[in-house]
C-alpha angles and dihedrals in degrees: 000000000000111000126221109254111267097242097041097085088061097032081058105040085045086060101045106038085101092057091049114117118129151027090274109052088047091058100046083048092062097048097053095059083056100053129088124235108293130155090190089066084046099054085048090053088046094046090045092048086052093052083044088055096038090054083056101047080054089055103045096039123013103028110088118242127207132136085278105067124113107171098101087056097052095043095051088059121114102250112258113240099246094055096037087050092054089045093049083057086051103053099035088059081079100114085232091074094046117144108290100027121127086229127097119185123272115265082212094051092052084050092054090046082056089050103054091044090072108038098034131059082193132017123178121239117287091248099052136150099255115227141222138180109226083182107057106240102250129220103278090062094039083058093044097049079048099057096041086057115027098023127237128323086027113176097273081224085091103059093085081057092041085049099055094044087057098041099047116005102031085153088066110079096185111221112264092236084074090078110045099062113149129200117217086346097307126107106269130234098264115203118198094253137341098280096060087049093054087051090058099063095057143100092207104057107135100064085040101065099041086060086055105049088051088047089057093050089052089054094041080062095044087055095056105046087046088055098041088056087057100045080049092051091042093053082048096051088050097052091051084059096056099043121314084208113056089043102055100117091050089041083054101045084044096058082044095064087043088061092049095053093050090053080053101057098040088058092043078054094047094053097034086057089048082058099038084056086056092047087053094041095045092036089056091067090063083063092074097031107108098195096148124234139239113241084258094044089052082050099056090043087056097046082048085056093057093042094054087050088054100045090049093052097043079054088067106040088055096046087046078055084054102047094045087051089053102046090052101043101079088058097039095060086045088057098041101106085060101042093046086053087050089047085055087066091039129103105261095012098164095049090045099049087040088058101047085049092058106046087038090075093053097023090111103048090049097050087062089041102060096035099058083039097059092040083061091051095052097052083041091061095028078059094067098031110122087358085144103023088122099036090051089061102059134076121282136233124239109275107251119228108273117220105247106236111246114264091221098063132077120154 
């Protein structure tokens, strides 16, 4: 058995006591002191922390927000034992926690599983092939998608949502119950994700949707270099397949074009964090405006308040999953010839290995990636936390008469 190096347990713990903030990442934590050297743990940290970033990307961007939303509270529940026990099951059925491994299921990945449960109808495997729509999806199949989820004659204020599940997380089919909310009985004002319902709450919207809309066309750039480096690893794996010798010249274009795309995308960061400097600078005025609010106005800007919690502590949960994945995998790949013989003798050994062998050509990129990704994340949601602590506390003004939305629209 290869034992973990001596001083590795307190080297890790060291780097991630400032991550440290739940049940969770104390346990994975410790987890993590007690394993052997295993890419194959490491590729399933670093496929768990890019669900964790995707489900925020969701919240922050694609799930639609009123007073009447209730997701953020349910997901910031502790899950209850019966279903943390099924879930456990579910997870330990991974052939790398068969009987015998050295391995025992994330706390943070049981946690995830809980998540989608209640947002999704439907999530992909941990370990599928990400999408992306080079074509944005038009009208006709917004409205078709529409009309499959919501029925007929669905509030056209959901289209931008619709938009962003087709575009980017086609896999995620959200729960219908997300977008029925009511406020005091009556149907809520529903915006196509958080950020826009943050917007609306401000004096100063104009500014602050510029910036956004800037800020969507940068990670719109950042999506597509970061899927064009995994179809690129993908087409390598599958040359080396097939000879990694007689397919040296299209393996080292290949790795050429990697290298472009990652150009492209640290540029689309850079920018993206440029912009994201400008959000927190222009979103810290709304901090000292007084406008008062509308009882269901007080109310969003509660529910914004607990959705910016739960995205922030997803965000480390997900960073603790990185830097356990970098701080293993020197000594992982080290260890490699002896995990991959161990994986021979192991259930599914040719699906396992293959895997390893494929997210072994881009495992480092996506390490940075994530991680900065996640570290974007993290200032995009600290930006709007206590935004209306002040304004939450004061007296509101009577709720004006909304206009009802025309049954005959819907796009």
């Amino acid at each position: 058995m290869t034992r973990v190096p001596s001083r590795l347990p307190r080297l890790l713990l060291a780097m991630l006591l400032p991550f440290i903030g739940s049940c969770a990442t104390v346990l994975e934590t410790y987890q993590a002191s007690q394993e052997p050297p295993s890419v194959e743990m490491v590729i399933d940290r670093v496929n768990t922390a890019a669900r964790v970033f995707e489900l925020e990307d969701i919240m922050l961007h694609a799930m639609p927000f009123s007073a009447g939303s209730r997701w953020p509270q349910d997901c910031a529940k502790p899950i209850p034992a019966g279903d943390s026990a099924q879930l456990a099951a579910i997870v330990a059925q991974d052939a790398l926690f068969s009987p015998g491994s050295f391995f025992r299921p994330s706390a943070i990945r049981i946690r995830t599983l809980y998540l989608q449960s209640i947002l999704f109808d439907s999530a992909p495997k941990l370990h599928y092939e990400r999408k992306y729509m080079d074509t944005p999806p038009d009208n006709d199949a917004i409205r078709a998608f529409g009309n499959k989820m919501l029925g007929e004659n669905y509030d056209p204020v959901f289209n931008q949502s619709l938009y962003r599940f087709l575009r980017y997380t086609p896999d995620f089919t959200p729960r219908r119950r997300h977008f029925e909310g009511k406020f005091e009985g009556a149907p809520a004002e529903y915006f196509a994700n958080l950020e826009d319902a943050v917007i609306s709450l401000a004096d100063n919207q104009q500014q602050l949707q510029q910036i956004r809309g800037e800020m969507r066309e940068t990670d719109d750039g950042k999506k597509r270099a970061v899927r064009d480096i995994e179809d690129a690893a993908r087409q390598i794996k599958k040359l080396k397949d097939e000879g990694e010798r007689k397919n040296e010249t299209e393996i080292r274009e290949l790795e050429n074009e990697m290298a472009a795309h990652r150009k492209e995308y640290e540029a689309a960061a850079a920018r993206y964090g440029e912009l994201l400097s400008a959000w927190k600078m222009e979103l810290a005025k709304v901090k000292k405006q007084t406008t008062a609010f509308t009882p269901e106005q007080r109310e969003l800007a509660v529910d914004i308040q607990d959705a910016v919690d739960l995205v922030k502590s997803l965000d480390l949960d997900a960073t603790t999953l990185v830097f356990i994945a970098m701080a293993r995998l020197p000594d992982s790949l080290m260890n490699m010839p002896d995990e991959l013989n161990r994986l021979l003798r192991s259930p599914l050994a040719g699906e396992r290995i293959a895997r390893i062998l494929l997210n072994i050509i881009s495992l480092k990129d996506n390490l940075v990636i994530i991680r900065n990704e996640l570290g974007q994340h993290y200032a995009e949601a600290d930006a709007m936390d206590g935004l209306f602590a002040s304004r939450i506390k004061t007296a509101t003004v009577t709720q004006p008469e909304r206009p009802q939305p025309d049954p005959g629209k819907n796009n």
